[in-house]
C-alpha positions as CSV (number, residue, x, y, z in Angstrom):
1,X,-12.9,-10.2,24.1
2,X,-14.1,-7.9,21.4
3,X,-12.3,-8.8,18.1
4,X,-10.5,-5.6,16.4
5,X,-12.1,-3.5,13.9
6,X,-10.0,-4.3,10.4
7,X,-10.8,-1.7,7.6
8,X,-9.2,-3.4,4.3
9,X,-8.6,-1.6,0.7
10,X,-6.1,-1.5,-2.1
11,X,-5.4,0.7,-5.1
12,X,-6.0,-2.5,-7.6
13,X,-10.0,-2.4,-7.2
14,X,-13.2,-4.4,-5.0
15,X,-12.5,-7.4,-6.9
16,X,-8.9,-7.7,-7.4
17,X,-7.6,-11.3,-6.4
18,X,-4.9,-9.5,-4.0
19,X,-7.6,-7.8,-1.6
20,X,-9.6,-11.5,-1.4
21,X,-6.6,-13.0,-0.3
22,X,-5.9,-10.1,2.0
23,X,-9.6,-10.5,3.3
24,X,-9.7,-14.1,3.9
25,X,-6.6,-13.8,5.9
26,X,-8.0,-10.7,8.1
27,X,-11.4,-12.4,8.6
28,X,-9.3,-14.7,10.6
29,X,-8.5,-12.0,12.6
30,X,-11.5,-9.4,13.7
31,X,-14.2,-8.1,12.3
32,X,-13.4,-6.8,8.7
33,X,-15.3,-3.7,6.8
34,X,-13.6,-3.5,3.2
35,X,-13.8,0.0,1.4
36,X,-12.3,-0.4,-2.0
37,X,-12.1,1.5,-5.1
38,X,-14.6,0.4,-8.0
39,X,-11.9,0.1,-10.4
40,X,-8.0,-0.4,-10.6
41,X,-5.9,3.3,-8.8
42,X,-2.5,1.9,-9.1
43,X,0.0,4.8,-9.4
44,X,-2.7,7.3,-7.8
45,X,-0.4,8.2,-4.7
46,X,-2.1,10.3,-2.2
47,X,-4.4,11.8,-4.6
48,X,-8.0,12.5,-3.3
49,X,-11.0,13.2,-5.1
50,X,-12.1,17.2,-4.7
51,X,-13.0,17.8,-8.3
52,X,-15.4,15.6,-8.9
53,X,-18.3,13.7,-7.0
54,X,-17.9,10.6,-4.9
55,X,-20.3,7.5,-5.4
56,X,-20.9,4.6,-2.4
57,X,-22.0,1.4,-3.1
58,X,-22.5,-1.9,-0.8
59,X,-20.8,-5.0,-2.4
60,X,-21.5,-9.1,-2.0
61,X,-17.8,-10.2,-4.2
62,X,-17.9,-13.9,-1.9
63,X,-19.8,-15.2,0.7
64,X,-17.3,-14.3,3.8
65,X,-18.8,-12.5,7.0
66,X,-16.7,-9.0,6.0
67,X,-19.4,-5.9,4.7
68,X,-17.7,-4.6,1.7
69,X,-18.0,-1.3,0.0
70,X,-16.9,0.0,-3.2
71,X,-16.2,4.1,-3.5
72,X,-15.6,5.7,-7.4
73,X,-12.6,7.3,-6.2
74,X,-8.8,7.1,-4.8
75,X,-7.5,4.9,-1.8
76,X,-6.9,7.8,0.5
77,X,-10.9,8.6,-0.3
78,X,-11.5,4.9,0.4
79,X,-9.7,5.7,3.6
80,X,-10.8,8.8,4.8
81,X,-14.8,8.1,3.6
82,X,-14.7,4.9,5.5
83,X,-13.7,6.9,8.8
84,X,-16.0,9.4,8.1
85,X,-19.5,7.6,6.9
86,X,-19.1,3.8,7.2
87,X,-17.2,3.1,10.3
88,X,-19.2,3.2,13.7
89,X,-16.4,3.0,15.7
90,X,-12.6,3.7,14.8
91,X,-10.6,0.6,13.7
92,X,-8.0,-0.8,15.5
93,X,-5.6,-1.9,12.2
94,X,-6.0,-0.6,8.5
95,X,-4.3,-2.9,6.3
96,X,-3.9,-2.1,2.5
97,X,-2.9,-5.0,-0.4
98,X,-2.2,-7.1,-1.0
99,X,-0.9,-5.0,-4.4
100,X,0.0,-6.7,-7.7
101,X,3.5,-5.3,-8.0
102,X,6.2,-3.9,-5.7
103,X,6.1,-0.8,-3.6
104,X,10.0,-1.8,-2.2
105,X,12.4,1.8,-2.7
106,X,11.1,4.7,-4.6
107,X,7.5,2.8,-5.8
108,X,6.4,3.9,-2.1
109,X,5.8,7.4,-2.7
110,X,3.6,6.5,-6.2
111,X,1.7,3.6,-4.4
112,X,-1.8,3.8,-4.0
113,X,-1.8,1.0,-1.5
114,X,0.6,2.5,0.6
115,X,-0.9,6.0,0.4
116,X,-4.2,4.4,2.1
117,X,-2.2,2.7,4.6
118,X,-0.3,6.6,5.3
119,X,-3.9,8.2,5.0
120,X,-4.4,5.7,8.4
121,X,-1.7,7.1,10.0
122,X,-2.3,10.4,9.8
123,X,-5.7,9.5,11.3
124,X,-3.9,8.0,14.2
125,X,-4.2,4.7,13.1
126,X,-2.2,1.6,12.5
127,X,-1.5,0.7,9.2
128,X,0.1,-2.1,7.0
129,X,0.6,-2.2,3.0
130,X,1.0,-5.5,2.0
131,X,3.0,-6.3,-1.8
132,X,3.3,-9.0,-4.1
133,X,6.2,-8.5,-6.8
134,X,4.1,-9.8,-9.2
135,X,2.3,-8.2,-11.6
136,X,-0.1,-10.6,-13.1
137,X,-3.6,-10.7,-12.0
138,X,-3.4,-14.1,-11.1
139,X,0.0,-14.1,-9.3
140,X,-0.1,-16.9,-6.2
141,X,-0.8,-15.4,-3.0
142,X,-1.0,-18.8,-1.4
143,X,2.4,-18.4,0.1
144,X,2.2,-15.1,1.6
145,X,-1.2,-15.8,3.1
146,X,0.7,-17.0,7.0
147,X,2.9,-14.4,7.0
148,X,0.6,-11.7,6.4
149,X,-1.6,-13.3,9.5
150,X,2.1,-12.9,11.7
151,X,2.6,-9.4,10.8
152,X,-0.9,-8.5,11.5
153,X,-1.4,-9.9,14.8
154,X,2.1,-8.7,15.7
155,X,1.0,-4.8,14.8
156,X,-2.2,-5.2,16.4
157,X,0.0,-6.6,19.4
158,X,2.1,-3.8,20.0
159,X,1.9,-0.5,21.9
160,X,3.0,1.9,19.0
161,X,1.3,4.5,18.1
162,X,0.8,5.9,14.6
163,X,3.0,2.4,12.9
164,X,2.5,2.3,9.6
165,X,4.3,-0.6,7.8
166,X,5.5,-1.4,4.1
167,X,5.6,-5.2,3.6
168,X,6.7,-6.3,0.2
169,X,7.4,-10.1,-0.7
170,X,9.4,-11.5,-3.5
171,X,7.5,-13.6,-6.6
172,X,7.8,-16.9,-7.4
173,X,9.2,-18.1,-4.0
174,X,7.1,-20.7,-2.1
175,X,9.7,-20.7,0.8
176,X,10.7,-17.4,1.9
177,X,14.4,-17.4,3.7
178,X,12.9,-15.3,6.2
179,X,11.5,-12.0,7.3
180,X,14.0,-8.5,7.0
181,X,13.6,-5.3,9.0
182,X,14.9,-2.8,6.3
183,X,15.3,0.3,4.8
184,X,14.4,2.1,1.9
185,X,16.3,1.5,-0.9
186,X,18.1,4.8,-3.0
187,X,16.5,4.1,-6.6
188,X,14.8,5.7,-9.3
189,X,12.7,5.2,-12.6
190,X,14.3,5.7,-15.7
191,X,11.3,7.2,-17.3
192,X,10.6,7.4,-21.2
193,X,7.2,8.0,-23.6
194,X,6.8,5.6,-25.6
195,X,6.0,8.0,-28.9
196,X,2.5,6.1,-30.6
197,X,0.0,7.0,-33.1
198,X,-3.9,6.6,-33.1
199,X,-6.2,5.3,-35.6
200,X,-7.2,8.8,-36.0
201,X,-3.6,9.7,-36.8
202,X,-3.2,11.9,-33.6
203,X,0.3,11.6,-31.4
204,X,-0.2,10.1,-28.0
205,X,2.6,9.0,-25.3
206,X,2.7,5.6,-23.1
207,X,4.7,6.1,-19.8
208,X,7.3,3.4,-20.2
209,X,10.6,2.8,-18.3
210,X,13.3,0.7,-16.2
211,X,14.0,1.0,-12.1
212,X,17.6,1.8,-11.4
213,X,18.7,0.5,-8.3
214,X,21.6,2.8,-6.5
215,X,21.9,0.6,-3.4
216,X,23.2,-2.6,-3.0
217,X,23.6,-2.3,1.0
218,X,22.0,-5.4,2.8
219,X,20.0,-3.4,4.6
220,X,18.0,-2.2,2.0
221,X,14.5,-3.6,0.9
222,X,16.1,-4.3,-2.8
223,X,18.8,-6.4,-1.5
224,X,16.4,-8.5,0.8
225,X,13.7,-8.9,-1.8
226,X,16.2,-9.9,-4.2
227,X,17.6,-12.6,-2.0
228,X,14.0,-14.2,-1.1
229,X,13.5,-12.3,2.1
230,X,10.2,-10.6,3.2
231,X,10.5,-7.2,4.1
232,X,9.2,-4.8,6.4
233,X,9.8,-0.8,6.2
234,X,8.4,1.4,8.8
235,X,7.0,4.2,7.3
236,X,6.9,7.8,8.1
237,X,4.6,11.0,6.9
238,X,6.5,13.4,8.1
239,X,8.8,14.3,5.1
240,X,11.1,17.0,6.8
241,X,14.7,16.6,5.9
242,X,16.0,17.3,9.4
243,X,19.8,16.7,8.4
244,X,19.3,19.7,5.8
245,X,16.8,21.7,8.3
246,X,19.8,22.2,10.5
247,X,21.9,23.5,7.1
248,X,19.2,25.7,6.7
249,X,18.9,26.8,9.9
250,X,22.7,28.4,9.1
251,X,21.9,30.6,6.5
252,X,22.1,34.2,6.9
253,X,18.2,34.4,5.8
254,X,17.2,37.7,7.8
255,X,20.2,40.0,7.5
């Protein structure tokens, strides 16, 4: 049987430690073409490039069988460029990750990583975003390494169409107490500028701040990340409110 197509990126950059891990585990798999930004795009959300120009370039970062690219802009352009010039055929999983830091509550709608894995979607394909909560760049991704291998080949498995997934594992835990089906957690950042000043005496502001959980419910991704589980949120892009579409749908808009 032919192996499945695998296209691989992040929002951390070609070489960050995450993606390799995420790469060896997937050349396990099928056949993997990795399209990564040339530099770090955490934060960039679903930003594409349309101002400026777009640069291509063909990578050797180990010596595994995957053809890597790098592309000078966001991961939806890593996305959508790989569909559009690299790809001969289209792939059968897109999987995003593995990200240095959480993407668990709010952080989805910020993440890069997850953004690639939605720009998949739309394009009809499956998609997982893969996250470490751990920030450092050399955080262990040893441990998440067999999991990452289950969920893929589970996705890959199964009939769905359009599935995009949001996988997020705790730090520091070489066991994990299992694998959670959850929801989104209710939180928020707690923004604040940190106030500096240059050598050149100008004013300039550093985006600082704390997340606020709202949602203790075990059914949430905080509370299973908190309490060493894996989790797993589907994901969708269609953001309609349908609960307040129908409130809408009351108003008295035309008399």
């Amino acid at each position: 049987m032919k192996k499945p197509l695998i296209l691989v990126t992040n929002d951390d950059g070609i070489t960050a430690p995450g993606l390799r891990s995420l790469i060896t585990v997937m050349n396990k798999i099928g056949e993997v073409v990795v399209v990564a930004p040339d530099s770090p795009q955490s934060g960039m959300g679903h930003a594409i490039t349309i101002s400026d120009t777009l640069y291509c370039k063909k990578e050797k970062i180990d010596n595994g069988p995957q053809i890597e690219y790098s592309i000078s802009g966001t991961p939806a352009d890593c996305v959508k460029f790989a569909i559009r010039e690299i790809l001969d055929r289209k792939p059968d999983l897109c999987v995003s990750g593995i990200n240095h830091g959480a993407n668990s509550s709010i952080n989805v709608i910020y993440s890069g990583t997850m953004s690639a894995a939605v720009e998949a979607g739309i394009e009809g394909i499956k998609s997982i975003g893969f996250s470490l909560l751990d920030y450092n760049w050399d955080a262990n991704f040893l441990p998440c390494e067999k999991f990452v291998e289950k969920i893929t080949k589970l996705a890959i498995a199964d009939k769905s169409e359009n599935l995009v997934l949001n996988v997020n594992f705790p730090s520091g835990i070489n066991e994990f107490k299992g694998i959670k089906i959850c929801r989104q957690a209710k939180g928020y950042w707690q923004d604040k500028y940190d106030k500096r000043i240059s050598p050149l005496g100008k004013e300039y502001y550093w985006l600082t701040g704390s997340f606020i959980n709202q949602d203790e419910d075990k059914e949430s991704d905080e509370w299973a990340l908190k309490n060493e589980y894996i989790t797993i949120v589907p994901i969708s892009y269609d953001m309609t409110s349908y609960k307040d579409l129908e409130l809408l749908k009351k108003w008295k808009l035309n008399n």
